[in-house]
PDB file with one MODEL, atoms N, CA, C and O in Angstrom:
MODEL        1
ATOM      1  N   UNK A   1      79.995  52.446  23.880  1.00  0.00           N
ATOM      2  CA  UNK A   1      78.635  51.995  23.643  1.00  0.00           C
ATOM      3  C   UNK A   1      77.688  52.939  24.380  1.00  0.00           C
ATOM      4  O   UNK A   1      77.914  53.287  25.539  1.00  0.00           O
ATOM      5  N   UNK A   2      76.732  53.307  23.756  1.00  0.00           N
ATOM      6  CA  UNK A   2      75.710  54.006  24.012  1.00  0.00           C
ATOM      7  C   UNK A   2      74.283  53.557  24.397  1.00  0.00           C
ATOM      8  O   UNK A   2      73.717  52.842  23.569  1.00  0.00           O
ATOM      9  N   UNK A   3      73.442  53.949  25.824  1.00  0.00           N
ATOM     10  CA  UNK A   3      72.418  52.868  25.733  1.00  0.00           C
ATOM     11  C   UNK A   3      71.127  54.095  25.298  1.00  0.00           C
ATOM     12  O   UNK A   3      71.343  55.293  25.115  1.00  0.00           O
ATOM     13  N   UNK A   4      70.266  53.649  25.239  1.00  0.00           N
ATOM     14  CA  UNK A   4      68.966  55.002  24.846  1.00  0.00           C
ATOM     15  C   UNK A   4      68.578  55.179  26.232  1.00  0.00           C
ATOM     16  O   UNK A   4      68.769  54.584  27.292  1.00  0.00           O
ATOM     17  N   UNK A   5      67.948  56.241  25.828  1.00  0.00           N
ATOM     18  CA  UNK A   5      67.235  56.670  27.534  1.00  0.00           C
ATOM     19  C   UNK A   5      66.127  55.889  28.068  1.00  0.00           C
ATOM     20  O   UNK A   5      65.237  55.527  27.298  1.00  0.00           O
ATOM     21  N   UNK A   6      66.086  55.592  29.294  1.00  0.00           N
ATOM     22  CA  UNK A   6      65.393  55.162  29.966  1.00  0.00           C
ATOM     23  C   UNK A   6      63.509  55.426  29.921  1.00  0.00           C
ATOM     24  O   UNK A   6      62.534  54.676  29.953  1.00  0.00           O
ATOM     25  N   UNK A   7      63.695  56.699  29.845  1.00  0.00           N
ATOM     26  CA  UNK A   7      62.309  57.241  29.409  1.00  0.00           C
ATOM     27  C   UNK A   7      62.232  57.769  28.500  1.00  0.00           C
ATOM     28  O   UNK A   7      62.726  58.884  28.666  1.00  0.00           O
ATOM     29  N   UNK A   8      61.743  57.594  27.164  1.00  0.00           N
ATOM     30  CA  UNK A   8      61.200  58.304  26.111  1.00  0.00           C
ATOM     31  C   UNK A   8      60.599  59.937  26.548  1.00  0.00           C
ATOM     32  O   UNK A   8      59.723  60.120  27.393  1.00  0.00           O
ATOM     33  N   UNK A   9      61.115  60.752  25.965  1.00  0.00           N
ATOM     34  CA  UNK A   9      60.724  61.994  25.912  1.00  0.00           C
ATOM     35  C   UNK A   9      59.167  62.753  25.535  1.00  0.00           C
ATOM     36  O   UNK A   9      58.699  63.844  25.858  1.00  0.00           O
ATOM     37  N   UNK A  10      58.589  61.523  24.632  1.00  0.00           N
ATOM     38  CA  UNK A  10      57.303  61.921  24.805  1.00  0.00           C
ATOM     39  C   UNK A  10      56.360  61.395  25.035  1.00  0.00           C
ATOM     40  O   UNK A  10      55.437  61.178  24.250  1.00  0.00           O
ATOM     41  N   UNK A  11      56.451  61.027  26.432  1.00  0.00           N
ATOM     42  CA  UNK A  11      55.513  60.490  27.462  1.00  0.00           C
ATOM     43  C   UNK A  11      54.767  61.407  27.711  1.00  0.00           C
ATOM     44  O   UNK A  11      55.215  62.199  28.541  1.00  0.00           O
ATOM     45  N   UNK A  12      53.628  61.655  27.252  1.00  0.00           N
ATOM     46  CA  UNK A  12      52.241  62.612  27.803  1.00  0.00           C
ATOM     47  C   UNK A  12      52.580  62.190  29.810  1.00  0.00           C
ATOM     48  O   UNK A  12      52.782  61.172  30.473  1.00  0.00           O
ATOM     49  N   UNK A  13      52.468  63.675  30.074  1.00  0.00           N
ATOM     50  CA  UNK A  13      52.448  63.980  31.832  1.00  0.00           C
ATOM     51  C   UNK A  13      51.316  64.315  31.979  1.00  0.00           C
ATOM     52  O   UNK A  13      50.698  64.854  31.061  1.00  0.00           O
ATOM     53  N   UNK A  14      50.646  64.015  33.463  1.00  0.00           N
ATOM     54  CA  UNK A  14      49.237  64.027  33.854  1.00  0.00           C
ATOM     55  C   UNK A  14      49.006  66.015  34.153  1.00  0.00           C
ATOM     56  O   UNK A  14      49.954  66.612  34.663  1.00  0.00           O
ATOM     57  N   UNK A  15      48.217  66.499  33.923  1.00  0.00           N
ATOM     58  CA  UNK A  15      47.952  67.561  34.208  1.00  0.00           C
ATOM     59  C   UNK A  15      47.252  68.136  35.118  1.00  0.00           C
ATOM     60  O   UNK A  15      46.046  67.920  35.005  1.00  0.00           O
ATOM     61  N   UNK A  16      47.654  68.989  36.245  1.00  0.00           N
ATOM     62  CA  UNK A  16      47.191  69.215  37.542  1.00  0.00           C
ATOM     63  C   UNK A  16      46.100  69.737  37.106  1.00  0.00           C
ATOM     64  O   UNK A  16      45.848  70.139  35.970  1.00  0.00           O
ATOM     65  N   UNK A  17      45.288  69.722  38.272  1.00  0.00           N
ATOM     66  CA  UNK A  17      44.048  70.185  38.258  1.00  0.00           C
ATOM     67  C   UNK A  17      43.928  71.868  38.649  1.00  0.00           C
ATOM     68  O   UNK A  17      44.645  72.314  39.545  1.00  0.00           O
ATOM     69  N   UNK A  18      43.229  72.519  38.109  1.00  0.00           N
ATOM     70  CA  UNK A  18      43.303  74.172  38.413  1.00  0.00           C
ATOM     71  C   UNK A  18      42.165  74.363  38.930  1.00  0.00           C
ATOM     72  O   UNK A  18      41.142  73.864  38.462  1.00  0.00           O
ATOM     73  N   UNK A  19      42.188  75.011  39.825  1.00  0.00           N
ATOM     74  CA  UNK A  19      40.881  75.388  40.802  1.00  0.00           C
ATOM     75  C   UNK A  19      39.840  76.239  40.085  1.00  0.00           C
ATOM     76  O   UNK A  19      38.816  76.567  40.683  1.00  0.00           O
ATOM     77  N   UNK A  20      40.031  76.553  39.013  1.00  0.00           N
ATOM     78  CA  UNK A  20      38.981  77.389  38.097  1.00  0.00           C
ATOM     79  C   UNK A  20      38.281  76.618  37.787  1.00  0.00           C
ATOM     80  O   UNK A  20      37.163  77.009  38.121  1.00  0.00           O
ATOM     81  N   UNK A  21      38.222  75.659  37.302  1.00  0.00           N
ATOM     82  CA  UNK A  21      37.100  74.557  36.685  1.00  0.00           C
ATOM     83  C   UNK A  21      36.578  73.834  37.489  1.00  0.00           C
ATOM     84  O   UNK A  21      37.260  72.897  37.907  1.00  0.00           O
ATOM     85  N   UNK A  22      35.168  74.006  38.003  1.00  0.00           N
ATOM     86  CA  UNK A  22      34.759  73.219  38.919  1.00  0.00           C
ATOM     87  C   UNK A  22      33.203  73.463  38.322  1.00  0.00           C
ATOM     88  O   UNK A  22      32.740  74.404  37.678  1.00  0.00           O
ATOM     89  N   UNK A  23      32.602  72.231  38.801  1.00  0.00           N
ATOM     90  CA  UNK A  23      30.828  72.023  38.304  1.00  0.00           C
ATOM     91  C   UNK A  23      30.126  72.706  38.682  1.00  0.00           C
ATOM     92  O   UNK A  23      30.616  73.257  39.668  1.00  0.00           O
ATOM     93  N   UNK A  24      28.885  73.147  38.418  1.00  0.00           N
ATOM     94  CA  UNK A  24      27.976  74.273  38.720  1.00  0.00           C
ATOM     95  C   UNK A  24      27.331  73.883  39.814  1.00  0.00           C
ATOM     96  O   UNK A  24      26.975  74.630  40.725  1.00  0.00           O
ATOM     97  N   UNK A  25      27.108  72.303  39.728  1.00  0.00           N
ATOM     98  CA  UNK A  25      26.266  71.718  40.859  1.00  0.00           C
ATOM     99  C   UNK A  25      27.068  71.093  42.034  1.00  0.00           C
ATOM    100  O   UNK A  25      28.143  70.494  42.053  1.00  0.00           O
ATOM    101  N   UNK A  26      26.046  71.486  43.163  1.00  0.00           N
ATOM    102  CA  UNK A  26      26.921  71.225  44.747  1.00  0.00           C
ATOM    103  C   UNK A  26      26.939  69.880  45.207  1.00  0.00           C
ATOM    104  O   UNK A  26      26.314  68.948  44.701  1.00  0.00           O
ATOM    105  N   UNK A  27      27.733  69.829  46.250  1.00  0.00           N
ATOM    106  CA  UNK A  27      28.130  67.903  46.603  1.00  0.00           C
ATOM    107  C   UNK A  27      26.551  67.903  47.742  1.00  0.00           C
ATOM    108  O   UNK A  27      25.981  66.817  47.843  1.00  0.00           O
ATOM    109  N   UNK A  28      26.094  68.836  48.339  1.00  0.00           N
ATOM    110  CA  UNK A  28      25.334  68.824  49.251  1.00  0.00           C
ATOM    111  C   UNK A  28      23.994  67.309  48.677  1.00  0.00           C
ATOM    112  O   UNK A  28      23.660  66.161  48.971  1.00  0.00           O
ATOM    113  N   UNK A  29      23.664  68.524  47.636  1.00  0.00           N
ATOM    114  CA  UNK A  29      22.419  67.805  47.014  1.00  0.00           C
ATOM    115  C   UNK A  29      22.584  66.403  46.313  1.00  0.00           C
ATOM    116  O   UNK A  29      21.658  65.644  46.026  1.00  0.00           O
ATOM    117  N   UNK A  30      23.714  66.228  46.123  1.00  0.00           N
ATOM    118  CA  UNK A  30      24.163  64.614  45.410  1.00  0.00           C
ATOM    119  C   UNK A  30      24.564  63.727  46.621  1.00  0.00           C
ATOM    120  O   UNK A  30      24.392  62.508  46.586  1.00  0.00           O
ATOM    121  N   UNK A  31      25.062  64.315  47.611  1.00  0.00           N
ATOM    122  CA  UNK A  31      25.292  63.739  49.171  1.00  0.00           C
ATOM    123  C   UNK A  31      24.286  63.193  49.404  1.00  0.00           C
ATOM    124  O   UNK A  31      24.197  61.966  49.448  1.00  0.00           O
ATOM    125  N   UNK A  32      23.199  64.092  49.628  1.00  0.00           N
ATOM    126  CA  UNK A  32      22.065  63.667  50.153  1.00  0.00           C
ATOM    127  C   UNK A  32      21.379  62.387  49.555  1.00  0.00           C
ATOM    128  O   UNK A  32      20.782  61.475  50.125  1.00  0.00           O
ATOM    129  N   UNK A  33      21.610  62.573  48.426  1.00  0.00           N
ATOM    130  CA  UNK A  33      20.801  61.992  47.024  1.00  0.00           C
ATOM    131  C   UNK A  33      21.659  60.308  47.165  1.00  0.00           C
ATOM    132  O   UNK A  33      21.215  59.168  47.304  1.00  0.00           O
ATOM    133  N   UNK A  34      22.638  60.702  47.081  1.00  0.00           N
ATOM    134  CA  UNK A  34      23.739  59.346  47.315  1.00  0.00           C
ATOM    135  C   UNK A  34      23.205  58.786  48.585  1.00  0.00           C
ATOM    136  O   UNK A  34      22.480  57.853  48.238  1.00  0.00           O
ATOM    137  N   UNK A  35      23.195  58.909  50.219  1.00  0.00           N
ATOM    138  CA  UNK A  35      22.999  58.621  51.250  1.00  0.00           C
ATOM    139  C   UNK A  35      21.627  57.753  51.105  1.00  0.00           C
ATOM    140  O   UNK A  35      21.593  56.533  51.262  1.00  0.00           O
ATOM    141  N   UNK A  36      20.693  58.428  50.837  1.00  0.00           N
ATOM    142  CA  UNK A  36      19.106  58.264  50.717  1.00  0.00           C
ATOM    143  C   UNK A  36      18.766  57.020  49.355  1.00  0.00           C
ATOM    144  O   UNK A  36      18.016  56.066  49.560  1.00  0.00           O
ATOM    145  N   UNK A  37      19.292  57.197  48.331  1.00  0.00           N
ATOM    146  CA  UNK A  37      18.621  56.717  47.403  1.00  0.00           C
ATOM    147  C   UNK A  37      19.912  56.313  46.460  1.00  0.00           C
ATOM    148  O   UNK A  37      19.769  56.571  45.265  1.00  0.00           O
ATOM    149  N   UNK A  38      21.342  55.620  46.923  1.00  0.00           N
ATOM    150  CA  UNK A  38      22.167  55.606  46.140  1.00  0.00           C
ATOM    151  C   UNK A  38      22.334  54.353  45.542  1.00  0.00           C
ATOM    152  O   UNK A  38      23.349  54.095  44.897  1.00  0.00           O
ATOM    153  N   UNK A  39      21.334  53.474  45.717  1.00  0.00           N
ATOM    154  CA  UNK A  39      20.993  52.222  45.062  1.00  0.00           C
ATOM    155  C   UNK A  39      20.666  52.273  43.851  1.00  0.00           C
ATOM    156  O   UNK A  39      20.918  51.521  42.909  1.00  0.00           O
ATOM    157  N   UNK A  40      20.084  53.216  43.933  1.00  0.00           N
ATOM    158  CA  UNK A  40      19.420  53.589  42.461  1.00  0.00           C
ATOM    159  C   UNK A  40      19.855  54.547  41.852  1.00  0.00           C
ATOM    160  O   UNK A  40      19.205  54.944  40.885  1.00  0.00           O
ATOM    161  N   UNK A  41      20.837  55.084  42.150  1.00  0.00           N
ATOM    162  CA  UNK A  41      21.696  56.123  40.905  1.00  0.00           C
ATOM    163  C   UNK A  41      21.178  57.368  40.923  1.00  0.00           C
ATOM    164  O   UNK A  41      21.372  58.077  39.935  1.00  0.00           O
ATOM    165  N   UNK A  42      20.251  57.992  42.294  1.00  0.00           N
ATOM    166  CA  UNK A  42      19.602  59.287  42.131  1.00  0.00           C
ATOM    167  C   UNK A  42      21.084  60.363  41.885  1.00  0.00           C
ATOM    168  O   UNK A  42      21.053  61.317  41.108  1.00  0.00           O
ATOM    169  N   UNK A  43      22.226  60.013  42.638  1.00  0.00           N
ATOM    170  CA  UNK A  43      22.958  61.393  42.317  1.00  0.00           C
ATOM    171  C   UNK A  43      23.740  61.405  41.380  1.00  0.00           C
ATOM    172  O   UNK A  43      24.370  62.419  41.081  1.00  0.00           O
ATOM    173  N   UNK A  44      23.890  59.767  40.455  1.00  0.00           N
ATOM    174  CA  UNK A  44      24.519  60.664  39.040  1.00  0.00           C
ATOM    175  C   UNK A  44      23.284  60.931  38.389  1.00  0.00           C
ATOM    176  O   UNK A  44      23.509  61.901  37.665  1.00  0.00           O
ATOM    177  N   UNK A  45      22.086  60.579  38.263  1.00  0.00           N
ATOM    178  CA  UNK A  45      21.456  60.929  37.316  1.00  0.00           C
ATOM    179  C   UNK A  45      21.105  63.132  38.042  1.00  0.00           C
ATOM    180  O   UNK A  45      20.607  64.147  37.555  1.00  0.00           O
ATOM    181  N   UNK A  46      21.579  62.848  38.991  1.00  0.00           N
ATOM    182  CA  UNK A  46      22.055  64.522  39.698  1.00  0.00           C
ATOM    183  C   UNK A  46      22.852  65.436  38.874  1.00  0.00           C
ATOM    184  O   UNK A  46      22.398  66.475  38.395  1.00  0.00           O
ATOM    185  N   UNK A  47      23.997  65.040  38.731  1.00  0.00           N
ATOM    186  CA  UNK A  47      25.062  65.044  38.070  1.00  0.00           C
ATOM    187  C   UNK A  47      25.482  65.275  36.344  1.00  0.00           C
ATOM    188  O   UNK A  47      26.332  65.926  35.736  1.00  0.00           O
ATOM    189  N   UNK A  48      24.138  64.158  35.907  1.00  0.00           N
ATOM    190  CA  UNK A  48      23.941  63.722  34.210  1.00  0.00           C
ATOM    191  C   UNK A  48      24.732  62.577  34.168  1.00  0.00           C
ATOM    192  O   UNK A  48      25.292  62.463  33.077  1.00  0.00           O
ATOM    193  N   UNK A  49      24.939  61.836  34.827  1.00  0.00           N
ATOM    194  CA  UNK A  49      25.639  60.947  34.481  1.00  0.00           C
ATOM    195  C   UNK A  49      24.739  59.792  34.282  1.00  0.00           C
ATOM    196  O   UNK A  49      24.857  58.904  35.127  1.00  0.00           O
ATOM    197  N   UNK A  50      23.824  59.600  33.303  1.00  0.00           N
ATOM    198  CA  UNK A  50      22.649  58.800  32.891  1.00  0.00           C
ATOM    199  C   UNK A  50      22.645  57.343  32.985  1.00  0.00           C
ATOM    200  O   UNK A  50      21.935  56.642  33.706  1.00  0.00           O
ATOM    201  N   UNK A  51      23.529  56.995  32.160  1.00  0.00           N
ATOM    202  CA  UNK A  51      24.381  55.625  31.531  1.00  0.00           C
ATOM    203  C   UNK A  51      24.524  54.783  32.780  1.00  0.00           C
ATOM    204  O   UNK A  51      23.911  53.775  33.131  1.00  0.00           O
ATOM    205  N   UNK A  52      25.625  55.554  33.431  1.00  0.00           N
ATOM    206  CA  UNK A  52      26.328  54.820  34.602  1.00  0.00           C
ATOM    207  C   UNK A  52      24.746  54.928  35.950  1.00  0.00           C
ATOM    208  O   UNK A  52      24.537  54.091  36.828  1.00  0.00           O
ATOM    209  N   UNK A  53      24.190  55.756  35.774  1.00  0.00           N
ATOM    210  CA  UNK A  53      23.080  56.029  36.770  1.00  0.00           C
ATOM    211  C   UNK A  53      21.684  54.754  36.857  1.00  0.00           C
ATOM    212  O   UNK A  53      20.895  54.396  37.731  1.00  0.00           O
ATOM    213  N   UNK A  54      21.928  54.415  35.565  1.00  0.00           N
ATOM    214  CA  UNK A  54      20.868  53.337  34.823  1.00  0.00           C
ATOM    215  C   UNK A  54      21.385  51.978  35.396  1.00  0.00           C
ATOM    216  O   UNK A  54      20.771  51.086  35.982  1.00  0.00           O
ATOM    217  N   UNK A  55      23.229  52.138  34.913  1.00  0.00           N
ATOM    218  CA  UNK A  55      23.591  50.659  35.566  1.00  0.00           C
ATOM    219  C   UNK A  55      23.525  50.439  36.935  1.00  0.00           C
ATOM    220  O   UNK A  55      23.639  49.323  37.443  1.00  0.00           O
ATOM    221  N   UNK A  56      23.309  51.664  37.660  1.00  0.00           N
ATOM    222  CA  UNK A  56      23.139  50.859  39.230  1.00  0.00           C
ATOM    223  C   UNK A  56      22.008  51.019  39.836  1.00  0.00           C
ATOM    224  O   UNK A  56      21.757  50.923  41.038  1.00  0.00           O
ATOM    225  N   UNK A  57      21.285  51.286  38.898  1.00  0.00           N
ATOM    226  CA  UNK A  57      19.768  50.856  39.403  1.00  0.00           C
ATOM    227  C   UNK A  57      19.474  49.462  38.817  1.00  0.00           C
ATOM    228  O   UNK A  57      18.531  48.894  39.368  1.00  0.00           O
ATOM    229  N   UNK A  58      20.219  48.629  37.584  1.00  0.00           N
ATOM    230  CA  UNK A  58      20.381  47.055  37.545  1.00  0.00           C
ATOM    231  C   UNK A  58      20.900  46.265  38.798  1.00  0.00           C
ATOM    232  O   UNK A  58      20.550  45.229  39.365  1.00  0.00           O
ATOM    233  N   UNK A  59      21.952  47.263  38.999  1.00  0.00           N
ATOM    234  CA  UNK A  59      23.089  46.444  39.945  1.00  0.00           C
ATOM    235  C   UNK A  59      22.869  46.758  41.480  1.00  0.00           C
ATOM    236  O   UNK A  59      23.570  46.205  42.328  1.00  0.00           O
ATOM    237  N   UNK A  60      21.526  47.978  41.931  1.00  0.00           N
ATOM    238  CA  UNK A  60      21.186  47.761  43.150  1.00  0.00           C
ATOM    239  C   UNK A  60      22.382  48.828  43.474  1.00  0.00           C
ATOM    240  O   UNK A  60      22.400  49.165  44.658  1.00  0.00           O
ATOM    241  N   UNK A  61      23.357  49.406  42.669  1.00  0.00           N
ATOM    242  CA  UNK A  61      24.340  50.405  43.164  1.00  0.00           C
ATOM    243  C   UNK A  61      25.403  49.802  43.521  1.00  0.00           C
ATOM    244  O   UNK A  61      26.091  50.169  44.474  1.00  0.00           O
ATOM    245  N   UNK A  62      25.772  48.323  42.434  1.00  0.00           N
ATOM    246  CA  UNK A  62      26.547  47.096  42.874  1.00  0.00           C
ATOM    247  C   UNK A  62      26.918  46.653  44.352  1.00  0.00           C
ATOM    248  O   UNK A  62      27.957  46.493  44.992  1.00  0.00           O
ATOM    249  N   UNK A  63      25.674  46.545  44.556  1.00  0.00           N
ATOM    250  CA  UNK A  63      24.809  45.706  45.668  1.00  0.00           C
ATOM    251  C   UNK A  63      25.882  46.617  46.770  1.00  0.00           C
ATOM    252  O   UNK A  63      26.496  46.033  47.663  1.00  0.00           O
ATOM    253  N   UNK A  64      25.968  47.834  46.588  1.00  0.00           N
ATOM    254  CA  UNK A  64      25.889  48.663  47.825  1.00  0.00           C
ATOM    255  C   UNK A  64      27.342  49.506  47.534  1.00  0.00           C
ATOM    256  O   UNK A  64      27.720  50.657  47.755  1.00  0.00           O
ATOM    257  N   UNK A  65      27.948  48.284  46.910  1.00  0.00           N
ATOM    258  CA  UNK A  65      29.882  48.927  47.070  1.00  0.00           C
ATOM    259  C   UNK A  65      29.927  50.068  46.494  1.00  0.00           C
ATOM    260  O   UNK A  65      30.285  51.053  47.139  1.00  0.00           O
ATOM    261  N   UNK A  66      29.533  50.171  45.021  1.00  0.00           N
ATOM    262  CA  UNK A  66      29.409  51.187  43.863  1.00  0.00           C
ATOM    263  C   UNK A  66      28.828  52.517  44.691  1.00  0.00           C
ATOM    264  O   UNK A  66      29.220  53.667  44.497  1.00  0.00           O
ATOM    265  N   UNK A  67      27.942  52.167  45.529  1.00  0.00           N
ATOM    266  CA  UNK A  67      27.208  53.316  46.194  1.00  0.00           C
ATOM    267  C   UNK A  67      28.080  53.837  47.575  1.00  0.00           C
ATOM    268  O   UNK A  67      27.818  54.994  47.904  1.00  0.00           O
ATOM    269  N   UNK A  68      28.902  53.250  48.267  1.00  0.00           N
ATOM    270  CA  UNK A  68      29.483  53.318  49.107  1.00  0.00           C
ATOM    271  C   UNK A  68      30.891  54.051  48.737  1.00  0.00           C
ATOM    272  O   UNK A  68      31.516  54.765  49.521  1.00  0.00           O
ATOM    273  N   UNK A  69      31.250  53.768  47.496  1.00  0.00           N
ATOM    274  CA  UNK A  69      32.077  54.813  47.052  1.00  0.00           C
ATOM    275  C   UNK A  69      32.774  56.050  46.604  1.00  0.00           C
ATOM    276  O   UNK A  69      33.866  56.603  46.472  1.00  0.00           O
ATOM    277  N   UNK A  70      31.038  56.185  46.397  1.00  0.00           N
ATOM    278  CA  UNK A  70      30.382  57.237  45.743  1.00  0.00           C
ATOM    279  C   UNK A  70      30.124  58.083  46.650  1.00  0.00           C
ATOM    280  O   UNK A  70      30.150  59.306  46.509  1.00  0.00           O
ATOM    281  N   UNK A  71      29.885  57.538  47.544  1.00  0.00           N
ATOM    282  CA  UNK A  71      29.156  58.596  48.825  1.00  0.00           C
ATOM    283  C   UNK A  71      31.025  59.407  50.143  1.00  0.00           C
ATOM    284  O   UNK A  71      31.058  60.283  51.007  1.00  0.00           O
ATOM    285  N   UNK A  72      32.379  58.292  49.436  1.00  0.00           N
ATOM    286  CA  UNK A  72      33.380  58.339  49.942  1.00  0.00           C
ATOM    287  C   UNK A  72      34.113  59.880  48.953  1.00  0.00           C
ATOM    288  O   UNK A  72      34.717  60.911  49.247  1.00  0.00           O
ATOM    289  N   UNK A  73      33.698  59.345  47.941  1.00  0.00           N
ATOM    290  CA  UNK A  73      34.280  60.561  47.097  1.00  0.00           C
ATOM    291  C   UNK A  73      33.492  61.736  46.957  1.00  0.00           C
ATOM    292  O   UNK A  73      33.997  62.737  46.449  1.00  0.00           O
ATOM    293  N   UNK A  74      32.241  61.728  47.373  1.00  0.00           N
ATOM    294  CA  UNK A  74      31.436  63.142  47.429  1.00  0.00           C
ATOM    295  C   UNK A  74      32.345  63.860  48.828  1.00  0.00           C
ATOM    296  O   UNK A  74      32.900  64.955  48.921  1.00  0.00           O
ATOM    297  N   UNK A  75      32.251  63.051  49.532  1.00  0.00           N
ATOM    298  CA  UNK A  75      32.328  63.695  50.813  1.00  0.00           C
ATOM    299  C   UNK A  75      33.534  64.434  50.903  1.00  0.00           C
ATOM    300  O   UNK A  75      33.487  65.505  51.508  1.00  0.00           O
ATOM    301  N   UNK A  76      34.914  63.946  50.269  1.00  0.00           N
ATOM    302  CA  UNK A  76      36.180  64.332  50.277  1.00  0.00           C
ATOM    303  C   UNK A  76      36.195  65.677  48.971  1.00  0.00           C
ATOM    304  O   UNK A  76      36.877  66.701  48.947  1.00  0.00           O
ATOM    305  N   UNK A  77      35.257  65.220  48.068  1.00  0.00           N
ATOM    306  CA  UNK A  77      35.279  66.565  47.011  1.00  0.00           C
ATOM    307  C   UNK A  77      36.346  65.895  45.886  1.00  0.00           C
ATOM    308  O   UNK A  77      37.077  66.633  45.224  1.00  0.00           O
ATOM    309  N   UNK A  78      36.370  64.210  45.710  1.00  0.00           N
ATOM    310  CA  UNK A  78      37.131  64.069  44.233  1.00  0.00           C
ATOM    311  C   UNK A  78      35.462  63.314  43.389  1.00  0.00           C
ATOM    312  O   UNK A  78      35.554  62.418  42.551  1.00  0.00           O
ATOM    313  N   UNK A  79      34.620  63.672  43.660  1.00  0.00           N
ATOM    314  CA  UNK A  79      33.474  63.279  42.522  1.00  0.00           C
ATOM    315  C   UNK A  79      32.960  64.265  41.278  1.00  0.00           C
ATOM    316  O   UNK A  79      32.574  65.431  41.364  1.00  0.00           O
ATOM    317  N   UNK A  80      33.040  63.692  40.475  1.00  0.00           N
ATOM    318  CA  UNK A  80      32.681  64.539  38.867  1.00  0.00           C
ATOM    319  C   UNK A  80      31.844  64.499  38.177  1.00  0.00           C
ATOM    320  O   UNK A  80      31.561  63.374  37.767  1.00  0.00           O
ATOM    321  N   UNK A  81      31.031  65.638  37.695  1.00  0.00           N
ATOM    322  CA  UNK A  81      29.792  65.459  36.707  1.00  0.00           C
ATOM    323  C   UNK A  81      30.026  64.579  35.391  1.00  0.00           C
ATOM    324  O   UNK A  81      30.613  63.506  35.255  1.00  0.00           O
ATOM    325  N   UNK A  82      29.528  65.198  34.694  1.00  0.00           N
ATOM    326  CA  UNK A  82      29.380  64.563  33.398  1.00  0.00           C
ATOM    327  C   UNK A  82      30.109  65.351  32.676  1.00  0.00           C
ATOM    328  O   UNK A  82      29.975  65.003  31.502  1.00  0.00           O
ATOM    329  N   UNK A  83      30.778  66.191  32.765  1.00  0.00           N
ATOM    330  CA  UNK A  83      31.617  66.757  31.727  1.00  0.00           C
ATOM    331  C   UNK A  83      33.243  66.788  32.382  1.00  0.00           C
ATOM    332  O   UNK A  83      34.311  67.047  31.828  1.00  0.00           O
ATOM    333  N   UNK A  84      32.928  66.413  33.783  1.00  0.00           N
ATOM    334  CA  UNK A  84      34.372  65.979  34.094  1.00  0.00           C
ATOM    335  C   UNK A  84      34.859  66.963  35.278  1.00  0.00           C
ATOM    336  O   UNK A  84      35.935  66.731  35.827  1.00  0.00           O
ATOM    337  N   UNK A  85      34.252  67.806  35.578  1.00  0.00           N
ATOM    338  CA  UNK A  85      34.411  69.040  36.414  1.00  0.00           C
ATOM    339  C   UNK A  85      34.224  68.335  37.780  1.00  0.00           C
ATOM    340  O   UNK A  85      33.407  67.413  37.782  1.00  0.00           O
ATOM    341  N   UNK A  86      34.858  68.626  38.951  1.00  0.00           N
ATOM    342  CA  UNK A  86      34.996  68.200  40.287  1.00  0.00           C
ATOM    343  C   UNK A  86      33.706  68.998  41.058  1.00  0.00           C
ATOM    344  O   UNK A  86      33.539  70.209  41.203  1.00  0.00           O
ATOM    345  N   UNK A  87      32.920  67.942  41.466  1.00  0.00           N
ATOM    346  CA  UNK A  87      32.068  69.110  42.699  1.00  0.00           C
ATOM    347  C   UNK A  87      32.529  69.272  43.765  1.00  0.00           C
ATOM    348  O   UNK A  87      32.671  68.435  44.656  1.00  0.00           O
ATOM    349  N   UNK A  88      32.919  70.835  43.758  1.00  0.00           N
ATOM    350  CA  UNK A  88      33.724  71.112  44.966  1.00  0.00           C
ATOM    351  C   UNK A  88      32.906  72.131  45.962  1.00  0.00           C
ATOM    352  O   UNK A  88      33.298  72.401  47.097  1.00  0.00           O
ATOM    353  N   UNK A  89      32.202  72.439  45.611  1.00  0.00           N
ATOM    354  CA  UNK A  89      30.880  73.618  46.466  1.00  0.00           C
ATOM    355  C   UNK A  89      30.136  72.526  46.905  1.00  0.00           C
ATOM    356  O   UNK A  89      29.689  71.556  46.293  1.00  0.00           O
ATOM    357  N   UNK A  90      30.069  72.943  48.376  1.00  0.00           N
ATOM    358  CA  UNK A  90      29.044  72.427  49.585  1.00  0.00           C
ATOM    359  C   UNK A  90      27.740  72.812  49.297  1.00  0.00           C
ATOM    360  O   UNK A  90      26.974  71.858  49.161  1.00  0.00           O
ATOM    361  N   UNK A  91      27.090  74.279  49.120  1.00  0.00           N
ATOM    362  CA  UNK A  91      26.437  74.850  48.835  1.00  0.00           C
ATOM    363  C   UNK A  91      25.874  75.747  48.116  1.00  0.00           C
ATOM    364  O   UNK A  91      24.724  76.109  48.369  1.00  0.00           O
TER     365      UNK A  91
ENDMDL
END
């Protein structure tokens, strides 16, 4: 008796990230923007990120958390524009 494999063979694998693609715009100015005014969505609308920038100026920047997260992932360098690119330049 024969059993099938455990994992199917065509399971899409996650694809590393390559240091060539990174956003034009710096974490400095969305840092700042986040710190100062991140209630209101100043650094995705930094970014282009419009949509999501709109909802937390409803939500106050979901009453702080949304903004507090935001300001966790700038700082470390995993936050992304609008086309998906990592801001990884300070300056």
């Amino acid at each position: 008796m024969t059993y099938p494999d455990p994992v199917p063979q065509s399971v899409p694998q996650a694809q590393p990230w390559h240091g060539n693609d990174v956003s034009s715009r710096t974490i400095l100015p969305a840092f700042l923007l986040c710190f100062f005014l991140g209630t209101l969505g100043a650094h995705r609308f930094y970014v282009g990120k419009i949509g999501t920038a709109i909802a937390m100026i409803f939500t106050l920047g979901g009453l702080g958390v949304w903004t507090l997260i935001d300001l966790i992932m700038l700082a470390v360098g995993s936050f992304k524009d609008k086309e998906g690119l990592p801001l990884k330049q300070w300056t």
